[in-house]
MMTF fields as JSON, N, C-alpha, C and O atoms, coordinates in Angstrom:
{
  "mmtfVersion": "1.0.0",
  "mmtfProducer": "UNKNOWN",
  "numBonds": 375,
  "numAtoms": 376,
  "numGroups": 94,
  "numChains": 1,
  "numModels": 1,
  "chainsPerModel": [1],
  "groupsPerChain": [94],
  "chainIdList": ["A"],
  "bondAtomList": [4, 2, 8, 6, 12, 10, 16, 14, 20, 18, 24, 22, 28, 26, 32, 30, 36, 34, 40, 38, 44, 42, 48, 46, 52, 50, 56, 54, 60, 58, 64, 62, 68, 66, 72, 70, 76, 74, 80, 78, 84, 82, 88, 86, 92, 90, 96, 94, 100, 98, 104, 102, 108, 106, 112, 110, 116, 114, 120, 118, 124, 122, 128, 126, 132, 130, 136, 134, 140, 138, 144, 142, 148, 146, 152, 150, 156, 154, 160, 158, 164, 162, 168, 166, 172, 170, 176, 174, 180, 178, 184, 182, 188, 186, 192, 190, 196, 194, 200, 198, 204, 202, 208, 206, 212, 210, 216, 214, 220, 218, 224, 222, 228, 226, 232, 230, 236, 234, 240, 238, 244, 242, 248, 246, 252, 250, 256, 254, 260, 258, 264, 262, 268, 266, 272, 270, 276, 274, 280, 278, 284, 282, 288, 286, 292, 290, 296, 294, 300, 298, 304, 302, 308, 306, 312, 310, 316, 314, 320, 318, 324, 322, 328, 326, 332, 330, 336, 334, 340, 338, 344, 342, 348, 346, 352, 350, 356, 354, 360, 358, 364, 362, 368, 366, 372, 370],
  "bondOrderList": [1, 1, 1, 1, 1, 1, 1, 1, 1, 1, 1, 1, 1, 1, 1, 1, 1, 1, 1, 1, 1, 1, 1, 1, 1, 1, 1, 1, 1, 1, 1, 1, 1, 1, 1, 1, 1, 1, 1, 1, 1, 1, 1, 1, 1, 1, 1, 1, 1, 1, 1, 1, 1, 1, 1, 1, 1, 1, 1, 1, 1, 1, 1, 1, 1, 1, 1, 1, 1, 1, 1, 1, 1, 1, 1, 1, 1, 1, 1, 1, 1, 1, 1, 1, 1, 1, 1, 1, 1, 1, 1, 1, 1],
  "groupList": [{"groupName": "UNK", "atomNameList": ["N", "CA", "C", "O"], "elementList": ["N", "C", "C", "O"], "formalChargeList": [0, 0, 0, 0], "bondAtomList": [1, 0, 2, 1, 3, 2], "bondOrderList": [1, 1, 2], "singleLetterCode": "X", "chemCompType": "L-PEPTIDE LINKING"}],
  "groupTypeList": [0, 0, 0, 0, 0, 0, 0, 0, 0, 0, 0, 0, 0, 0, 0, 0, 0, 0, 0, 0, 0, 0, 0, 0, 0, 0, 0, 0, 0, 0, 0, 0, 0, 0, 0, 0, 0, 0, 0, 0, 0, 0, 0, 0, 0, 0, 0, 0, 0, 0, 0, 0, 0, 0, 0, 0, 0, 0, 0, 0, 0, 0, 0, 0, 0, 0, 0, 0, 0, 0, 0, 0, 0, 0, 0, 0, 0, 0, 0, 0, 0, 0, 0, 0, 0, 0, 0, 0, 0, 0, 0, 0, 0, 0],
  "groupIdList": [1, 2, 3, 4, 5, 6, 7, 8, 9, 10, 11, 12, 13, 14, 15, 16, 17, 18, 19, 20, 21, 22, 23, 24, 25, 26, 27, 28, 29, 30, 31, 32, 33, 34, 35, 36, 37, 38, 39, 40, 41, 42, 43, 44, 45, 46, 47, 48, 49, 50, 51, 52, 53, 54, 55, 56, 57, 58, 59, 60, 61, 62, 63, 64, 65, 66, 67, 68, 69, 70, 71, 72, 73, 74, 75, 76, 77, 78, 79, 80, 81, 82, 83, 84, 85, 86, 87, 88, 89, 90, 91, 92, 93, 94],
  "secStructList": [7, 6, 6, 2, 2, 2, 2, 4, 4, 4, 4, 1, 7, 2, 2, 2, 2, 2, 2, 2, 2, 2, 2, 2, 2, 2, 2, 2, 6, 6, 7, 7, 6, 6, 6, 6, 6, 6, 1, 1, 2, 2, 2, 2, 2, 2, 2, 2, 2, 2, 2, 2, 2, 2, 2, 2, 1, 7, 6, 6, 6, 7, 6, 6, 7, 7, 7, 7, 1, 6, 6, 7, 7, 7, 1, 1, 1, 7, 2, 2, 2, 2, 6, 6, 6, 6, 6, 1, 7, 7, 7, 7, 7, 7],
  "xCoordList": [7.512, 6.645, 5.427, 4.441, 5.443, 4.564, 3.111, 2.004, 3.461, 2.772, 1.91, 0.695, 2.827, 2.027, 0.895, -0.255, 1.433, 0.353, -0.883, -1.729, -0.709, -1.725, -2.715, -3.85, -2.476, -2.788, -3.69, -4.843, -3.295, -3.866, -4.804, -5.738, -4.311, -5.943, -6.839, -7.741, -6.866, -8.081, -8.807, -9.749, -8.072, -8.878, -9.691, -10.431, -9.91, -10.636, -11.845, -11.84, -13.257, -14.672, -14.601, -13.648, -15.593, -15.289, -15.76, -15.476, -16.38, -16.938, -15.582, -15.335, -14.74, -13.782, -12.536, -11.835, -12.499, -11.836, -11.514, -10.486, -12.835, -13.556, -13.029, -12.1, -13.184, -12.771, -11.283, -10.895, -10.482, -9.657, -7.938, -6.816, -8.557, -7.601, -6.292, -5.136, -6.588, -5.851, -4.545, -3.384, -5.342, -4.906, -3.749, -2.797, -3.982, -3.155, -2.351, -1.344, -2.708, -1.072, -0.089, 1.052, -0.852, -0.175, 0.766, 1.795, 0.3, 1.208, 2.111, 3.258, 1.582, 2.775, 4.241, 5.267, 3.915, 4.932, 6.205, 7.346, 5.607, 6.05, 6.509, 7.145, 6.318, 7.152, 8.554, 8.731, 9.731, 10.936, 10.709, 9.738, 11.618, 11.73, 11.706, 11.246, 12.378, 12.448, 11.135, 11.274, 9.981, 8.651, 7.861, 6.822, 8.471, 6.636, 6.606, 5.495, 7.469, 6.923, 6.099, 5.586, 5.686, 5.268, 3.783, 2.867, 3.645, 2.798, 2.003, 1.05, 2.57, 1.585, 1.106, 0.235, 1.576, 0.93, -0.068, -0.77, -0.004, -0.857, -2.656, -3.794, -1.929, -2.898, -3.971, -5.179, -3.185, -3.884, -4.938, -6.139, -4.201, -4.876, -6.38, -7.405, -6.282, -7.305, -8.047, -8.918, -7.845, -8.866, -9.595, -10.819, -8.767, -9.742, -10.651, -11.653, -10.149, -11.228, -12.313, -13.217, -12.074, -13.208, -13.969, -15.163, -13.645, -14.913, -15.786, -17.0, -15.105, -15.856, -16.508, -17.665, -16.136, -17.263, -18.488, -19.698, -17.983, -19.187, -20.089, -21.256, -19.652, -20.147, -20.993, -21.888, -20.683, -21.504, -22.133, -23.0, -22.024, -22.939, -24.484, -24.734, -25.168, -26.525, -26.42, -26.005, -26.797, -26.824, -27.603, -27.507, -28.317, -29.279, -28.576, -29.057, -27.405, -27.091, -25.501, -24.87, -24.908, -23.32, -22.843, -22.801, -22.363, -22.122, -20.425, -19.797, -20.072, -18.928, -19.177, -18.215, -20.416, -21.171, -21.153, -21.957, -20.132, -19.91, -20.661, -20.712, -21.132, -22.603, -21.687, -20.457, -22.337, -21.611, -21.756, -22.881, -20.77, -20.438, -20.948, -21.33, -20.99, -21.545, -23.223, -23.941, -23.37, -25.112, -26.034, -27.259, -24.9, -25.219, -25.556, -24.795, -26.662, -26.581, -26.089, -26.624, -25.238, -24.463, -25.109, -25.726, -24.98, -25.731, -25.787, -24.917, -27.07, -27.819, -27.974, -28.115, -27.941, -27.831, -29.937, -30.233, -31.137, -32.276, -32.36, -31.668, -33.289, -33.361, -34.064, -34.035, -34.723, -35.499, -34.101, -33.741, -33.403, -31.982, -31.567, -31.544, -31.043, -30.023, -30.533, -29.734, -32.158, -32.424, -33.324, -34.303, -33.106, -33.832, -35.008, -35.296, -35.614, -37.22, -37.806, -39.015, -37.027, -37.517, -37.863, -36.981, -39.62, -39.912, -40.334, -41.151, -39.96, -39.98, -40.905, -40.608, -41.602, -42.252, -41.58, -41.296, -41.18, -40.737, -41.522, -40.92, -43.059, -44.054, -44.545, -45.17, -43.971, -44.612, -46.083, -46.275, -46.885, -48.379, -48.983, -50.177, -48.536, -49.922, -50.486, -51.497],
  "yCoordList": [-38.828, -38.228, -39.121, -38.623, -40.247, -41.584, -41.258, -41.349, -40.797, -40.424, -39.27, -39.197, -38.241, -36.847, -37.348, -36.909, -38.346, -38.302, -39.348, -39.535, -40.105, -40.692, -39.84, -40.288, -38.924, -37.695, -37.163, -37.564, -36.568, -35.313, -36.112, -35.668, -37.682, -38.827, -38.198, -37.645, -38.098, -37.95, -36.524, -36.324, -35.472, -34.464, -34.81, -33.857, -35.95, -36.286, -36.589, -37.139, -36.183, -36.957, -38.417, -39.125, -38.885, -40.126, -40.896, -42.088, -40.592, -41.487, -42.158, -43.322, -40.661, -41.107, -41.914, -42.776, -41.466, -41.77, -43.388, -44.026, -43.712, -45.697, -45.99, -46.787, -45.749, -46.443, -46.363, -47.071, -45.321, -44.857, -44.458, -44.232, -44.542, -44.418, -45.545, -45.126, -46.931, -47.949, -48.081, -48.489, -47.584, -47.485, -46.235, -46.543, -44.859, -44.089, -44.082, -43.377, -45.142, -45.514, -45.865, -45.474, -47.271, -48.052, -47.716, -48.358, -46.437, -46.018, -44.789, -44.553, -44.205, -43.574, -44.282, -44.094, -45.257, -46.609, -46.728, -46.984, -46.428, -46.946, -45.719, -45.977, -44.453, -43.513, -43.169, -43.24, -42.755, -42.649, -41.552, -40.905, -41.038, -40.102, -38.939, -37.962, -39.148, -37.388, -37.293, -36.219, -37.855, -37.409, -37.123, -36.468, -37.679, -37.735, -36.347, -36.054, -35.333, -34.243, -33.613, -32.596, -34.239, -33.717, -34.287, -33.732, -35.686, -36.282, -36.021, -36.672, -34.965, -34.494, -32.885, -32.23, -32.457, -31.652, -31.481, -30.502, -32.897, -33.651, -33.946, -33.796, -34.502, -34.683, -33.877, -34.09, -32.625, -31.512, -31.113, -31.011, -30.849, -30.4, -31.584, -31.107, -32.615, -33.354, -33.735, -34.592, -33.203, -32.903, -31.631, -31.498, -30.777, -29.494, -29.422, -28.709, -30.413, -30.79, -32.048, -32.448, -32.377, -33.488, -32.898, -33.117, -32.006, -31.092, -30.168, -29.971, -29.864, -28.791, -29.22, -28.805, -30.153, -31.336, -31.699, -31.665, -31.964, -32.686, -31.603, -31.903, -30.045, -29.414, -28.46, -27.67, -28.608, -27.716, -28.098, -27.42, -29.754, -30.276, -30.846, -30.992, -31.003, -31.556, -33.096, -33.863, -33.483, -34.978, -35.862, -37.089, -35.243, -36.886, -36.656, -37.386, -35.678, -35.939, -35.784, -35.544, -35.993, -36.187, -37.212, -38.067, -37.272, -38.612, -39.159, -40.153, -38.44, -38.85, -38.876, -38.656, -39.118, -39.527, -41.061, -41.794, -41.568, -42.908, -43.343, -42.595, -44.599, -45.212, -44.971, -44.974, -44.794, -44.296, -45.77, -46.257, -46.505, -47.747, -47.979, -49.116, -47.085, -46.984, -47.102, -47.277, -46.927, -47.316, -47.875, -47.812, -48.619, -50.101, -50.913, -51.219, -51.911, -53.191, -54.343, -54.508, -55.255, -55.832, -57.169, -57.679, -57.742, -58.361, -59.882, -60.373, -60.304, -61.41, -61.344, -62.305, -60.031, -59.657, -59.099, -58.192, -60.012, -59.543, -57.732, -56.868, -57.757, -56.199, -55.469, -54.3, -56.696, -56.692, -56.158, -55.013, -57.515, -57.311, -56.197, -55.326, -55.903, -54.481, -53.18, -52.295, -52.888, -51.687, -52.009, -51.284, -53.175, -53.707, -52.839, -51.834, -53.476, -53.624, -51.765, -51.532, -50.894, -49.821, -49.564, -49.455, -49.42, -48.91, -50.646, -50.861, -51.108, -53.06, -53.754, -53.601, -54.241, -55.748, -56.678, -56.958, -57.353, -58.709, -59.668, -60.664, -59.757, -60.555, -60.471, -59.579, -62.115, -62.148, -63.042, -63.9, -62.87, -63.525, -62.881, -63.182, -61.431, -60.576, -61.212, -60.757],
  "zCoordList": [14.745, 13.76, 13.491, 12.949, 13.797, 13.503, 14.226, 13.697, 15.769, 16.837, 16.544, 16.723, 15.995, 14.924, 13.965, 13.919, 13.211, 12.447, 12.475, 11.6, 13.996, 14.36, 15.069, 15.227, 15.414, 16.576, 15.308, 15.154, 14.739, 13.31, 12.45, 11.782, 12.602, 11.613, 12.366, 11.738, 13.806, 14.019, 14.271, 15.038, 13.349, 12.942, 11.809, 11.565, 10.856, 9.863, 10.497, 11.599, 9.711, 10.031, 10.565, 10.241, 11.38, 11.85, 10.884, 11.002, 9.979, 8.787, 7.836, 7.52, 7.511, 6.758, 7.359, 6.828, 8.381, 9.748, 9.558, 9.332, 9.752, 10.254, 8.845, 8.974, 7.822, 6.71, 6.07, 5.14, 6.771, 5.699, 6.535, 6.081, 8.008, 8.728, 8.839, 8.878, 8.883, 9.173, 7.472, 7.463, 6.36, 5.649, 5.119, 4.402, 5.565, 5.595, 6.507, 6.439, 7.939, 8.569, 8.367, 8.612, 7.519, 6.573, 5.54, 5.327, 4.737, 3.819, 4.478, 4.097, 5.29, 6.084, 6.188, 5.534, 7.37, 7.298, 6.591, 6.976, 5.261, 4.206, 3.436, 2.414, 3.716, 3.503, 3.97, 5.186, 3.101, 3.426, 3.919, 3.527, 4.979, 5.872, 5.659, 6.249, 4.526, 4.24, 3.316, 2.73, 2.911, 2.658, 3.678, 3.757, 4.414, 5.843, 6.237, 6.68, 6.236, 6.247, 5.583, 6.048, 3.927, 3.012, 2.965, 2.357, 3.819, 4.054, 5.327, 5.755, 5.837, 7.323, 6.513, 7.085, 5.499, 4.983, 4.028, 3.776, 3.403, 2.609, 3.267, 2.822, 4.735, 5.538, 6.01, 5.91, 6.704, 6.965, 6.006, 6.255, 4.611, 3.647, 3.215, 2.728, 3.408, 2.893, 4.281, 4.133, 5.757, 6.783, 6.426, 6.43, 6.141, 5.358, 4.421, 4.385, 3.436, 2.186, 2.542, 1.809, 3.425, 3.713, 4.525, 4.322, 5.655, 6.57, 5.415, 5.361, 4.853, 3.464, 3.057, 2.986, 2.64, 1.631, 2.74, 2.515, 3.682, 4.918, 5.187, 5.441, 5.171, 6.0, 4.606, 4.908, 3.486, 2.466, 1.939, 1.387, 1.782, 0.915, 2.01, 3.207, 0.72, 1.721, 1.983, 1.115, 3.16, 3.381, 2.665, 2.681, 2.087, 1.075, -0.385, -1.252, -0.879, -1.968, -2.051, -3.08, -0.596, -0.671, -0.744, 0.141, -1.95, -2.579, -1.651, -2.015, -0.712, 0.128, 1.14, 1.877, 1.785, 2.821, 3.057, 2.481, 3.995, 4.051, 5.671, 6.648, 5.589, 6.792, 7.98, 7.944, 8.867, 10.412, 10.665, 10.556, 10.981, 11.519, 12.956, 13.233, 13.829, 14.847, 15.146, 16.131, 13.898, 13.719, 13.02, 12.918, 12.413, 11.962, 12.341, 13.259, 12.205, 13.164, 12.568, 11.471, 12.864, 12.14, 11.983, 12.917, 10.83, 9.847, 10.851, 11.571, 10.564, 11.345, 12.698, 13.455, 13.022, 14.64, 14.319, 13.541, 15.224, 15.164, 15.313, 15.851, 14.718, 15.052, 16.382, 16.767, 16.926, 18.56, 19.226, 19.501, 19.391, 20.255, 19.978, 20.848, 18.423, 18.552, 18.884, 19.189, 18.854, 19.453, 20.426, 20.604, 21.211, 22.94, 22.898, 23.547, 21.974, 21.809, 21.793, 21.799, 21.778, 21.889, 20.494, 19.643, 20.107, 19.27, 18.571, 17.675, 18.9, 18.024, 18.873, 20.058, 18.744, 19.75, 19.509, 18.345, 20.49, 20.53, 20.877, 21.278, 20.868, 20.833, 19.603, 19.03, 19.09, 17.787, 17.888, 17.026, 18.721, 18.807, 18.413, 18.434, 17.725, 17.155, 16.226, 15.691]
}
C-alpha cells in the first residue's frame, strides 16, 4: 500500500508536490494499518482540491501558489552562469 501512495503523491501539482511530498510519506509511515486506507482517500481528495485551487484561481493573486523550484537559481550561484549569458552580458567593460 506504501507503493500506492507514493504512485498517487504524484497526482498532486509539482509545486505542492516539491514541498509537501517527503512529508506526507513521512506521516503515512506512521499510520497504523488499518487508517492508511482512510489516508489514500484523504489524499485523493486533497489532489482534487489543490488542482481546483491551481486551476480557478488567477496566478498573481493565488495565495497557494508556491515558487517552482525548478526555476530558481540557487542563491550565490551568478546570474551570467545560471541563464549562460542568454539575455545577460558577461562583459563587464561596459
Amino acid at each position: 500500500m506504501k507503493r500506492i501512495y507514493q504512485v498517487l503523491l504524484h497526482l498532486y501539482p509539482y509545486d505542492f508536490r516539491s514541498v509537501f511530498a517527503a512529508e506526507m510519506m513521512a506521516t503515512f509511515d506512521t499510520v497504523e494499518p488499518a487508517r492508511r486506507t482512510a489516508e489514500l482517500r484523504g489524499l485523493l481528495a486533497g489532489v482534487a482540491a489543490e488542482w481546483i485551487a491551481k486551476l480557478t484561481s488567477h496566478r498573481s493573486v493565488r495565495a497557494r501558489t508556491m515558487p517552482d523550484l525548478r526555476l530558481m537559481r540557487p542563491a550565490g550561484m551568478p546570474r551570467e552562469l545560471w541563464f549562460g549569458g542568454a539575455g545577460c552580458s558577461s562583459d563587464t567593460s561596459r
